[in-house]
C-alpha positions as a Markdown table, in Angstrom:
| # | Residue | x | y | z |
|---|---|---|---|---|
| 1 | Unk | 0.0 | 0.0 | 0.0 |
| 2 | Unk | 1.3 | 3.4 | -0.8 |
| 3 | Unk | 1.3 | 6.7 | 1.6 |
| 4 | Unk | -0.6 | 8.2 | -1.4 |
| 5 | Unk | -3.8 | 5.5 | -0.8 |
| 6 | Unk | -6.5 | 7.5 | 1.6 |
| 7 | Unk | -7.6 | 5.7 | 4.6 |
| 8 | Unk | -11.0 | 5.0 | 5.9 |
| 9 | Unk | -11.7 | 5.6 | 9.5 |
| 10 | Unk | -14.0 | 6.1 | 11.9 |
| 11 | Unk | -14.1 | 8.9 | 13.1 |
| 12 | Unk | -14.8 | 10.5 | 16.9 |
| 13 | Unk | -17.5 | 12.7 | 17.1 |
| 14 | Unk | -16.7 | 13.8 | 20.5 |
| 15 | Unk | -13.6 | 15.3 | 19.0 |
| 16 | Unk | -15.2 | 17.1 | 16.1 |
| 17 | Unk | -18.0 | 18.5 | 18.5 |
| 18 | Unk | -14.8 | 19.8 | 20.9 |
| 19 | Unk | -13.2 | 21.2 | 18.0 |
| 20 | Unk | -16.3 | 23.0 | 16.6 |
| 21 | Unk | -16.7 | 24.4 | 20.2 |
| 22 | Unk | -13.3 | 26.0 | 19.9 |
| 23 | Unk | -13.6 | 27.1 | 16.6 |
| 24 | Unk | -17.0 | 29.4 | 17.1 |
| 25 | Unk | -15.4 | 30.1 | 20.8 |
| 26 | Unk | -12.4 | 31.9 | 18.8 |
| 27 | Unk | -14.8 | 33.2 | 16.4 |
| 28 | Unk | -16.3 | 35.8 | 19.3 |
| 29 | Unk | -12.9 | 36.1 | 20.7 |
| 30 | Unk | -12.3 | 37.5 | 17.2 |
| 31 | Unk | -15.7 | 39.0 | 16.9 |
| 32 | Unk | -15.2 | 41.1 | 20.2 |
| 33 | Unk | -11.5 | 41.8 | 19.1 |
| 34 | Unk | -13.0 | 43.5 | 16.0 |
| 35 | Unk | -10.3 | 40.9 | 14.6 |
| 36 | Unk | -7.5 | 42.9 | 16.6 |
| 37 | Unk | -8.7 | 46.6 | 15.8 |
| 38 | Unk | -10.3 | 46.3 | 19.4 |
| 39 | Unk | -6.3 | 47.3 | 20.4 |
| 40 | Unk | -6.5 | 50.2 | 18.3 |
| 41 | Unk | -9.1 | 52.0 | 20.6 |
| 42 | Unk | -9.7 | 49.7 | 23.8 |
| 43 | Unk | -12.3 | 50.5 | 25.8 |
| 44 | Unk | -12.3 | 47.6 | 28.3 |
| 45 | Unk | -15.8 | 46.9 | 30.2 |
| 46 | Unk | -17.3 | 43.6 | 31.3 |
| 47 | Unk | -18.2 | 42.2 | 27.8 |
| 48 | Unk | -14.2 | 42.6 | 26.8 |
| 49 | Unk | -13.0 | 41.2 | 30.2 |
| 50 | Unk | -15.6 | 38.1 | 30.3 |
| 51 | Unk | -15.1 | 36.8 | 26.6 |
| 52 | Unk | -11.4 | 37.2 | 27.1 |
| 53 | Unk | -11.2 | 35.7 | 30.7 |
| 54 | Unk | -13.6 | 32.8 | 29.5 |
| 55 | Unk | -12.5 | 32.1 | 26.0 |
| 56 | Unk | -9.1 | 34.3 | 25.5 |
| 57 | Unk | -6.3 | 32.1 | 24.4 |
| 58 | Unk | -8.5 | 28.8 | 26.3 |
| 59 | Unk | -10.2 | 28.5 | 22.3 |
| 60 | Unk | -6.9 | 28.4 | 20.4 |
| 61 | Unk | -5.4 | 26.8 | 22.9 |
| 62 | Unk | -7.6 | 23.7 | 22.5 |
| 63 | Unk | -7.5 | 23.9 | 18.6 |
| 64 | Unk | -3.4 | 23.2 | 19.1 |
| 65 | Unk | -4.7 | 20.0 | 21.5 |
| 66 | Unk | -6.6 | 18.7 | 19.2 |
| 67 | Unk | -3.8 | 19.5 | 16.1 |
| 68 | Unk | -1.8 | 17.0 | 17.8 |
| 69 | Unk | -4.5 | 14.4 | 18.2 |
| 70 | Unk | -5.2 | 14.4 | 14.7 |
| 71 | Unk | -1.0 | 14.2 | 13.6 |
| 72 | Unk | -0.9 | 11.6 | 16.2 |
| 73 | Unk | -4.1 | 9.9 | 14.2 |
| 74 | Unk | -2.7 | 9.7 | 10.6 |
| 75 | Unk | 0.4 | 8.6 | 11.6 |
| 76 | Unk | -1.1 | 5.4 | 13.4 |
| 77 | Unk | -3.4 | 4.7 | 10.9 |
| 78 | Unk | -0.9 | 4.1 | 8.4 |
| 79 | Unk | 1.8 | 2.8 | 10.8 |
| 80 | Unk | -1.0 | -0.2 | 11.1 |
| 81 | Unk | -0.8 | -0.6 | 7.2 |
| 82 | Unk | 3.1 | -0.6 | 7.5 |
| 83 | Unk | 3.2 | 2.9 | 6.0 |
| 84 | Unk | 5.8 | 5.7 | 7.0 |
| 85 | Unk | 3.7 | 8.3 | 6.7 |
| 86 | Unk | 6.0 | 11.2 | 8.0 |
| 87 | Unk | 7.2 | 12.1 | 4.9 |
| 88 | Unk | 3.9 | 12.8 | 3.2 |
| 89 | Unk | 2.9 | 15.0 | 6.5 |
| 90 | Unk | 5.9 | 17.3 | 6.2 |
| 91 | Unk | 4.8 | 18.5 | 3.0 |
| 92 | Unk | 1.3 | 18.4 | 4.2 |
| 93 | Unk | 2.3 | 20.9 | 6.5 |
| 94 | Unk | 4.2 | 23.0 | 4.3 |
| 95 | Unk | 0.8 | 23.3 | 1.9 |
| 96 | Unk | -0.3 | 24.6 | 5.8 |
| 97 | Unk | 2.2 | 27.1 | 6.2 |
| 98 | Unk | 1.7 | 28.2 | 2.8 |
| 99 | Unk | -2.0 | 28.6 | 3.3 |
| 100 | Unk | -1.9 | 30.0 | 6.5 |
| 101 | Unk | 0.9 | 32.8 | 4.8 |
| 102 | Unk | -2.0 | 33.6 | 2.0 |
| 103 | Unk | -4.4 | 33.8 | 4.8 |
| 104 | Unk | -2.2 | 35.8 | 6.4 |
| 105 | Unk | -2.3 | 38.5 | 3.4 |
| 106 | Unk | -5.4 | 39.6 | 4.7 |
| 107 | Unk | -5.5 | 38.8 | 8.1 |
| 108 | Unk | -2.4 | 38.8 | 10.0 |
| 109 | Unk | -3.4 | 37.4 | 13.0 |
| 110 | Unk | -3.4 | 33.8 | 11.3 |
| 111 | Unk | -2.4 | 31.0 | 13.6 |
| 112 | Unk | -2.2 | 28.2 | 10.2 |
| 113 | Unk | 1.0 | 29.4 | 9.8 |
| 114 | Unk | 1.8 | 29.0 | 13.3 |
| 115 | Unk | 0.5 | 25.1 | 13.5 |
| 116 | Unk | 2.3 | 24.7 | 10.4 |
| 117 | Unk | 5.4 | 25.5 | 12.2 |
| 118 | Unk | 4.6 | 23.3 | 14.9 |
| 119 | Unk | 3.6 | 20.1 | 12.9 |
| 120 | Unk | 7.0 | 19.9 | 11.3 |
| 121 | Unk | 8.0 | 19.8 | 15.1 |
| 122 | Unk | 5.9 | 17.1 | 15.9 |
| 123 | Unk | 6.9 | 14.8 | 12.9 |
| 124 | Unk | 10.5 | 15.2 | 14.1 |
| 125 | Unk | 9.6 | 13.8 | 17.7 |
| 126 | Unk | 6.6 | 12.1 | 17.3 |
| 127 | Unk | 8.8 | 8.7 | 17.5 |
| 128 | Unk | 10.0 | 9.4 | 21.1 |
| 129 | Unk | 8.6 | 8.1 | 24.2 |
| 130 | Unk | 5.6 | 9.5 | 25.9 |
| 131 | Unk | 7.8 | 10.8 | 28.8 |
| 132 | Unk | 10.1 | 12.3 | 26.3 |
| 133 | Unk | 7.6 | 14.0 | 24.5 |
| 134 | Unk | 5.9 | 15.3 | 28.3 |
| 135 | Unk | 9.2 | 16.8 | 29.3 |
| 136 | Unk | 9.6 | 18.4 | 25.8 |
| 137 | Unk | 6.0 | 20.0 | 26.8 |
| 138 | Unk | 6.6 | 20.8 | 30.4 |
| 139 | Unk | 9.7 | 22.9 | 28.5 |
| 140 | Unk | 7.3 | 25.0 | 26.8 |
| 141 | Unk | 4.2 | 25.5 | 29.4 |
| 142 | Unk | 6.8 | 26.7 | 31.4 |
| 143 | Unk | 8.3 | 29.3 | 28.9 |
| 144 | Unk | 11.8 | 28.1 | 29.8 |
| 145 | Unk | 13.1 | 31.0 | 26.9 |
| 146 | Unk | 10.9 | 33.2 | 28.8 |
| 147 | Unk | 12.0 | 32.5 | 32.2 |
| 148 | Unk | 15.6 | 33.8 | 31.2 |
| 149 | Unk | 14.0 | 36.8 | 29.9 |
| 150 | Unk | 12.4 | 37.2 | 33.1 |
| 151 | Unk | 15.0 | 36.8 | 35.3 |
| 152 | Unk | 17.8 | 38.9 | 32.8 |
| 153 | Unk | 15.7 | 42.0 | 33.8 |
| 154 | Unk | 16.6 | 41.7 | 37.3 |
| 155 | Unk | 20.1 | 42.4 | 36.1 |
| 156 | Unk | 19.6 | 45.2 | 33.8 |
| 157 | Unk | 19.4 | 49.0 | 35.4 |
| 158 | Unk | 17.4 | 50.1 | 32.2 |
| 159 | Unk | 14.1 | 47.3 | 32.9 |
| 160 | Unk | 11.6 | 49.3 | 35.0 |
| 161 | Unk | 11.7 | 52.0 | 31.8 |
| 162 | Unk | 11.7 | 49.9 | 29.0 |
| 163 | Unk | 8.6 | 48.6 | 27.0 |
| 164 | Unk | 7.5 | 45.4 | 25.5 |
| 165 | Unk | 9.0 | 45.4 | 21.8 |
| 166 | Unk | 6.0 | 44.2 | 20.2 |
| 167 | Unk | 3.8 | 47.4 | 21.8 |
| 168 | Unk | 5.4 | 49.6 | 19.1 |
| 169 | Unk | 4.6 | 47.3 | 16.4 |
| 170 | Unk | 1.0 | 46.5 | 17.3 |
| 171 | Unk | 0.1 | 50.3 | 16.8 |
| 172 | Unk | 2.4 | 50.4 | 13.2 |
| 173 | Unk | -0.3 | 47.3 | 12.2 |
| 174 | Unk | -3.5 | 49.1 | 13.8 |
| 175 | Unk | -2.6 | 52.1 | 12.1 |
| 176 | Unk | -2.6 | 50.0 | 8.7 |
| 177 | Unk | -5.0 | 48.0 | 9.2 |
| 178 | Unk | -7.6 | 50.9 | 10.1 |
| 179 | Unk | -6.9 | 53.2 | 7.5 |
| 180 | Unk | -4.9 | 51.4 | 4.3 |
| 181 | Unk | -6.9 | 50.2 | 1.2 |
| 182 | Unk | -7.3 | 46.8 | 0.6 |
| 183 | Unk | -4.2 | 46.0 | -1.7 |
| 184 | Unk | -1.6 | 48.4 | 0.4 |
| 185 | Unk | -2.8 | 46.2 | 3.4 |
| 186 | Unk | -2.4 | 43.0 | 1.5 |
| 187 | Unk | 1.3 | 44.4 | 0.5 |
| 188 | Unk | 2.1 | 45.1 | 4.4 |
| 189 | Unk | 1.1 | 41.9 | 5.6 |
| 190 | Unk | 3.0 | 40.3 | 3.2 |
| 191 | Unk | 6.2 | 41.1 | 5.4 |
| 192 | Unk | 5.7 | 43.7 | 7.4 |
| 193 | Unk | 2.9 | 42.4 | 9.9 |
| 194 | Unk | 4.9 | 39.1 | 10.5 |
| 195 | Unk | 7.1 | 41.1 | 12.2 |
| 196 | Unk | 4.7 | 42.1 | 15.2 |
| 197 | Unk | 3.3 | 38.6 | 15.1 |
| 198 | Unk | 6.5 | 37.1 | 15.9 |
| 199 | Unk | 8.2 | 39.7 | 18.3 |
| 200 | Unk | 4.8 | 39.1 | 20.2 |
| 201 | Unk | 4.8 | 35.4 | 20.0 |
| 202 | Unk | 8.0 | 35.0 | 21.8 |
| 203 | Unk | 8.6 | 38.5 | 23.9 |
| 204 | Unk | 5.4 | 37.5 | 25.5 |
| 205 | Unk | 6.3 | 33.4 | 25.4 |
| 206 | Unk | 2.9 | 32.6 | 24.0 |
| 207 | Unk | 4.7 | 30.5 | 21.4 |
| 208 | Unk | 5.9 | 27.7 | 23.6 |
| 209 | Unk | 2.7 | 27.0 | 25.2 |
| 210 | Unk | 1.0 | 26.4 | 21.6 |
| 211 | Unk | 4.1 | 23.9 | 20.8 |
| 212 | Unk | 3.1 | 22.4 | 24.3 |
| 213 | Unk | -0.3 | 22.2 | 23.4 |
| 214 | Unk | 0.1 | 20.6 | 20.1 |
| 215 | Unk | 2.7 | 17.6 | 21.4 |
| 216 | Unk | 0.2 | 17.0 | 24.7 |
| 217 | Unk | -2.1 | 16.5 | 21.9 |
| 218 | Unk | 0.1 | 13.7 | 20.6 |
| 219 | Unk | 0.4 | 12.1 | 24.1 |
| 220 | Unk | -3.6 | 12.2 | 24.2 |
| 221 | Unk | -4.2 | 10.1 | 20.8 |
| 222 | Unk | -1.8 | 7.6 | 22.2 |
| 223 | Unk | -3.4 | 7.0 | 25.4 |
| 224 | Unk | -6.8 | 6.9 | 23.5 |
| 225 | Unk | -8.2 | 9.4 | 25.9 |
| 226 | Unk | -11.3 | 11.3 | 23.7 |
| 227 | Unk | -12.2 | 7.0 | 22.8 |
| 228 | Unk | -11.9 | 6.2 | 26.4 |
| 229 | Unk | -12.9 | 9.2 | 28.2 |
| 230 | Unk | -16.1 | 8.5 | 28.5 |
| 231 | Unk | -15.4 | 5.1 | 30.4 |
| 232 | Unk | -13.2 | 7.1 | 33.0 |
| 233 | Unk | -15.5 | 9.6 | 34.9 |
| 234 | Unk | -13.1 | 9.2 | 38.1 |
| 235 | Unk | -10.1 | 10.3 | 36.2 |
| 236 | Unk | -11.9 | 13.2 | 34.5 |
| 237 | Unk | -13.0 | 14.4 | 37.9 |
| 238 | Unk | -9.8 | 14.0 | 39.6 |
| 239 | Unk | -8.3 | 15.8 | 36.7 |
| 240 | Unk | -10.7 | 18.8 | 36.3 |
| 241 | Unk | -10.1 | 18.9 | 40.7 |
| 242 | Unk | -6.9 | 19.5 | 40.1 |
| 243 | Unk | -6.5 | 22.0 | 37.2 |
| 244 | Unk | -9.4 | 24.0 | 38.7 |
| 245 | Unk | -7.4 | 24.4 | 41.8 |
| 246 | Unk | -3.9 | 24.9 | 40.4 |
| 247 | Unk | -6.3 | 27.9 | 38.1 |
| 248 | Unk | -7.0 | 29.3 | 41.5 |
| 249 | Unk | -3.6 | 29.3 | 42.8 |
| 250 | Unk | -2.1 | 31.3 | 39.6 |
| 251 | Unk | -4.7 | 33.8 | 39.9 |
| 252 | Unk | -3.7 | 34.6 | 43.3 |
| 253 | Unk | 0.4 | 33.9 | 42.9 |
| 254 | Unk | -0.3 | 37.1 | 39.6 |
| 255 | Unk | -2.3 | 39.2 | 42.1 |
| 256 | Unk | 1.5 | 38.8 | 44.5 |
| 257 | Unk | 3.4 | 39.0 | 41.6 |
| 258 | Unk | 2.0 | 42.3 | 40.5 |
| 259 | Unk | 2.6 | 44.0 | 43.9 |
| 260 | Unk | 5.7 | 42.8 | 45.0 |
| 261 | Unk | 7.7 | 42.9 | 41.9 |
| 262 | Unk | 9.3 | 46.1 | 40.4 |
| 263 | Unk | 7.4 | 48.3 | 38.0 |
| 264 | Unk | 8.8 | 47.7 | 34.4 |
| 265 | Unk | 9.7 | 44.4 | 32.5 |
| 266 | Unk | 10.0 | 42.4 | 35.3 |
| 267 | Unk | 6.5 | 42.2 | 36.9 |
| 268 | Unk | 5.5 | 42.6 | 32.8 |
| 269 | Unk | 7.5 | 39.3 | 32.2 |
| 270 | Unk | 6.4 | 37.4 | 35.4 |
| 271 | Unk | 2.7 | 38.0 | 34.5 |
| 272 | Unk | 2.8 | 36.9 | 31.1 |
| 273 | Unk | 4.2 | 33.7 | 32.1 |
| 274 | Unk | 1.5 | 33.2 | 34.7 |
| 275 | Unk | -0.7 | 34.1 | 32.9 |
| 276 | Unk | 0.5 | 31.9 | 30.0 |
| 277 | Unk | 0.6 | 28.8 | 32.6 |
| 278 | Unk | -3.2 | 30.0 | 34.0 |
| 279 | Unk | -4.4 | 29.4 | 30.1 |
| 280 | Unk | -3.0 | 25.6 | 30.5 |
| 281 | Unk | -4.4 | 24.7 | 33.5 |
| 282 | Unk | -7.4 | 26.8 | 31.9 |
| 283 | Unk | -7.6 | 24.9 | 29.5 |
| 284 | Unk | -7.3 | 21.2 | 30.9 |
| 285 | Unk | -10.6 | 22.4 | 33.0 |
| 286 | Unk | -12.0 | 23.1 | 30.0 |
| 287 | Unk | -11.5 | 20.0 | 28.4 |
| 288 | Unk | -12.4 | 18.0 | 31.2 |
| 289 | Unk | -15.5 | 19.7 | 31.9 |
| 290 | Unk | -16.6 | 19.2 | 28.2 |
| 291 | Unk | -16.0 | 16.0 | 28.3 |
| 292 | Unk | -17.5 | 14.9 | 31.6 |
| 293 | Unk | -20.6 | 16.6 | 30.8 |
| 294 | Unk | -20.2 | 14.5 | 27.2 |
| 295 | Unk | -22.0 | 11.8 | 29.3 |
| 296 | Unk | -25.4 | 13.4 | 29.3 |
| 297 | Unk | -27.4 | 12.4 | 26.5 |
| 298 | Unk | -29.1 | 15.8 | 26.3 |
| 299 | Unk | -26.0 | 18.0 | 26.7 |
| 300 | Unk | -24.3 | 15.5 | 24.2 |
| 301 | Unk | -27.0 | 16.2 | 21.5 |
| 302 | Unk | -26.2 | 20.1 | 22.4 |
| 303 | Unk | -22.2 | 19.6 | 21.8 |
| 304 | Unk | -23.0 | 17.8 | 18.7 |
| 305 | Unk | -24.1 | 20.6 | 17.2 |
| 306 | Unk | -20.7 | 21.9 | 16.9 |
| 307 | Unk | -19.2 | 18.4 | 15.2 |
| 308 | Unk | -20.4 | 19.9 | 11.5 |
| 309 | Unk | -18.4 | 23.3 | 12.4 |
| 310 | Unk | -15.0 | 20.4 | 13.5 |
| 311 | Unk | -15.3 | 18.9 | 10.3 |
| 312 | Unk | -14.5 | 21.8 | 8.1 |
| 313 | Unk | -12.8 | 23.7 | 10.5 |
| 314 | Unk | -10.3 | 24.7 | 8.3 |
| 315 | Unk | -12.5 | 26.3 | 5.8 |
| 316 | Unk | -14.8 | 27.9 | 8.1 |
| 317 | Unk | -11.7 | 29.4 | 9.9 |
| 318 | Unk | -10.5 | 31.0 | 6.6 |
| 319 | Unk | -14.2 | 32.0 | 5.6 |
| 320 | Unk | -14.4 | 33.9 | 9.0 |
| 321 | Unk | -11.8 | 36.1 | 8.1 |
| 322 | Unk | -12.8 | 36.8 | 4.4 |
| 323 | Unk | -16.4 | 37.9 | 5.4 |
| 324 | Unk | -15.3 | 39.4 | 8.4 |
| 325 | Unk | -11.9 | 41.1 | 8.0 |
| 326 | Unk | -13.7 | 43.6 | 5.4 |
| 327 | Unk | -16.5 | 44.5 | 7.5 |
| 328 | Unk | -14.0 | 45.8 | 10.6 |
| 329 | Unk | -11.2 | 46.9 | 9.0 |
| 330 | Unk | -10.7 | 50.5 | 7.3 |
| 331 | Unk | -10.7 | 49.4 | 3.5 |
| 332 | Unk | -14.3 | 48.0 | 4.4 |
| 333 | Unk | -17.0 | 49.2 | 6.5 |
| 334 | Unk | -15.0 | 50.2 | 9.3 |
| 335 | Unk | -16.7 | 48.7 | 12.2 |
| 336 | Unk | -14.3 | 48.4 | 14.3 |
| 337 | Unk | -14.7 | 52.5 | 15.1 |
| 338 | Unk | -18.8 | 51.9 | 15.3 |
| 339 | Unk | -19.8 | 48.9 | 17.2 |
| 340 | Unk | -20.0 | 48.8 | 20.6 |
| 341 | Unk | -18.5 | 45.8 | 22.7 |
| 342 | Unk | -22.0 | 44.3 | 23.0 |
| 343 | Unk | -23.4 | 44.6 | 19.0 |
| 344 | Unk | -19.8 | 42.7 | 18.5 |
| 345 | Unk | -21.0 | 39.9 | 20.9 |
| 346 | Unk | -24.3 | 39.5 | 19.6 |
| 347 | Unk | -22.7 | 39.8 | 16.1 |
| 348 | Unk | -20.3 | 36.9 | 17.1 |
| 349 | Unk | -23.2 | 34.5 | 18.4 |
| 350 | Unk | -25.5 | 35.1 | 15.2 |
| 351 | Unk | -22.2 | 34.5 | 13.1 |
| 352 | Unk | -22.1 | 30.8 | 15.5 |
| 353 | Unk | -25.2 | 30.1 | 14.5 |
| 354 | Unk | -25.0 | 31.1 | 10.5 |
| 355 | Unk | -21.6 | 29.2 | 10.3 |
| 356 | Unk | -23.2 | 26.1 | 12.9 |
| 357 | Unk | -26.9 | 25.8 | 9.9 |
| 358 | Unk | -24.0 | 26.2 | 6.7 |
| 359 | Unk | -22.0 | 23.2 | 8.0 |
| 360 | Unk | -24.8 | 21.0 | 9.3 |
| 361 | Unk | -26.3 | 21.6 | 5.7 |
| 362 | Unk | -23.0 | 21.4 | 3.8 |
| 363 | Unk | -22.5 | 17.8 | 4.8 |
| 364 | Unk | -25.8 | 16.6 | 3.8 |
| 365 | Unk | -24.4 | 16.6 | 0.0 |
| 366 | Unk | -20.8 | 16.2 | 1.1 |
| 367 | Unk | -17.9 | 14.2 | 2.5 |
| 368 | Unk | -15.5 | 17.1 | 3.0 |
| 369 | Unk | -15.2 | 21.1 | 3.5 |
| 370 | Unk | -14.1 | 22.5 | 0.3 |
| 371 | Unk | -10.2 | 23.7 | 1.8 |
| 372 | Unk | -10.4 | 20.4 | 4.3 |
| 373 | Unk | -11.0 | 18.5 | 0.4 |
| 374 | Unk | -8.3 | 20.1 | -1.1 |
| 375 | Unk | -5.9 | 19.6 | 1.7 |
| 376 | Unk | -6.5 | 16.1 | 1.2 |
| 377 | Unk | -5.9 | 15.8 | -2.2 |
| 378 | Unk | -2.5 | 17.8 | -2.4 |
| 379 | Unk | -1.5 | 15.6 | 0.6 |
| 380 | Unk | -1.9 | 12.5 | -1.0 |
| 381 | Unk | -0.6 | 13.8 | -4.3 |
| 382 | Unk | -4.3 | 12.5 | -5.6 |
| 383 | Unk | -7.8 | 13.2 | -6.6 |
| 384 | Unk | -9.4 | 10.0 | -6.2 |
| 385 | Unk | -10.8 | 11.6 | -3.1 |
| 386 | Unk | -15.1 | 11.3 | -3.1 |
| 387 | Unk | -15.9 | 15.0 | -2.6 |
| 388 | Unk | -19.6 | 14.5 | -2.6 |
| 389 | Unk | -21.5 | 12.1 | -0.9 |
| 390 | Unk | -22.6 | 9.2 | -3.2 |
């Protein structure tokens, strides 16, 4: 059998369903972050502070988990047909990073590109052992990078002046992205936004978490836990104890942090990477909690809902940014100096529910979104893929 033959597999609802979740969750972050241009002119209340507390990094967060289910996933399935399908996956995520760079063009706060990135990563450690690929993550959840930031200011007279590198930056993009037409904004992104996006990726050490993310994801499909989860209700408990507490004691260890510490970079640095380690435990609660309450029939039917949406997540993602990028940004309608916090959260749940009816409907005719189709076939180096449903 060759790595170019597709395989047929059953898949795990419960997974699609989580992933759908995450995918409309991001879509209000996005929504309420007039897809960034909320920076531009914040005006924080409790709409802002709620959707960002609740779903702020958690959302994108558990789209990187579930990235490294699904690389864990292919490369099983053919390792049980004697296939070595690494090869095949590092240019299936090169077609990613090229995607996510096109994506990117018009919206630069693509994360594609990112998970791109990352799945070459994975397919160079994905043979190691499950404790070697946990250490690798405990590396990045805790920001090791990071940490020698954090403690280099301690050591440096000029750190209770300076500012965060990517502050600067992040008003050059606003400023573009609020005012340019549509094909001088296309031309900055093409370069000049990328480098914002990563000066804030690692200055802020939100980088490593994703990479941690993404191989724990890995570590998950091997233990079978989405397939088994629902026979292990003691473990799920025990687990979503534990996270909720260690939650608790970040929040109050920032609260410390931010009076004890000296003004400037340090207390900056030390409550990013809190922060960044609350998101984790953040989002292991979330998880859990999904997937205990996974066992009610009717709140089962309810997360179903969202299984269309983690089916063709990768086209809807895309499709949120070409409908919606326009309609905030400067070149289009400009909304992004008009609607208040709350017309951007009710826009967000109506979008939920447009994008939820399209892929429920979608799928009636077909076996794949259109990208998710396409992404297949370049893959596999094939078009013997059904694309409608026979």
């Amino acid at each position: 059998m060759s790595a170019a033959t597709p395989l047929k597999s059953e898949r795990l609802i419960v997974v699609d369903a989580l992933r759908g979740f995450a995918l409309m969750g991001l879509f209000i972050v996005h929504a309420v972050e007039y897809f960034e241009l909320y920076w531009y002119k914040p005006a924080p209340g409790i709409i802002h502070d709620t959707v960002f507390f609740l779903l702020g990094g958690k959302m994108a967060a558990t789209f990187a988990v579930l990235f490294g289910v699904a690389v864990h996933t292919m490369l099983d399935r053919y390792q049980q047909r004697d296939v070595d399908f690494r090869g095949r996956l590092i240019w299936r995520f090169a077609l990613l990073i090229g995607l996510g760079y096109l994506h990117g063009l018009l919206y630069a706060g693509d994360i594609l590109l990112h998970l791109g990135i990352i799945g070459m990563f994975l397919v160079a450690v994905c043979r190691l052992s499950s404790f070697g690929l946990m250490l690798i993550a405990a590396f990045c959840f805790f920001q090791v990078p990071t940490l020698v930031d954090f403690v280099a200011t301690f050591f440096d007279p000029k750190s209770a002046e300076a500012k965060p590198l990517f502050w600067a930056l992040s008003w050059r993009n606003f400023e573009v992205f609020a005012s340019a037409p549509l094909l001088d904004l296309i031309q900055y992104n093409a370069l000049r936004a990328y480098e914002n996006k990563w000066v804030f990726n690692f200055e802020t050490g939100k980088f490593w978490p994703m990479a941690g993310y993404a191989i724990s994801g890995v570590v998950l499909g091997r233990i079978q836990f989405f397939s088994r989860a629902a026979n292990a209700k003691p473990s799920l408990q025990v687990l979503l104890v534990a996270a909720l507490m260690i939650a608790v004691l970040l929040c109050g260890l920032k609260i410390v942090g931010s009076t004890q510490l000296p003004e400037g970079m340090s207390r900056w640095y030390f409550s990013e990477i809190v922060g960044n380690v609350f998101n984790t435990a953040a989002v292991a609660v979330g998880i859990c909690f999904f997937m205990l309450a996974y066992r009610f029939a009717f709140v089962c039917r309810l997360q179903n809902l969202f299984a269309p949406c983690g089916r063709m997540s990768l086209t809807l993602y895309v499709g949120q940014s070409l409908v919606c990028v326009p309609i905030f940004y400067g070149f289009g309608l400009a909304w992004y100096a008009e609607v208040t916090q709350l017309q951007a959260l009710v826009f967000g749940f109506v979008g939920c529910a447009l994008q939820m009816a399209f892929a429920r409907y979608w799928f009636k005719g077909f076996a794949y979104g259109p990208l998710e189709w396409a992404w297949r076939a370049l893959t596999l180096l094939s078009a013997d893929i059904p694309f409608k449903k026979r």
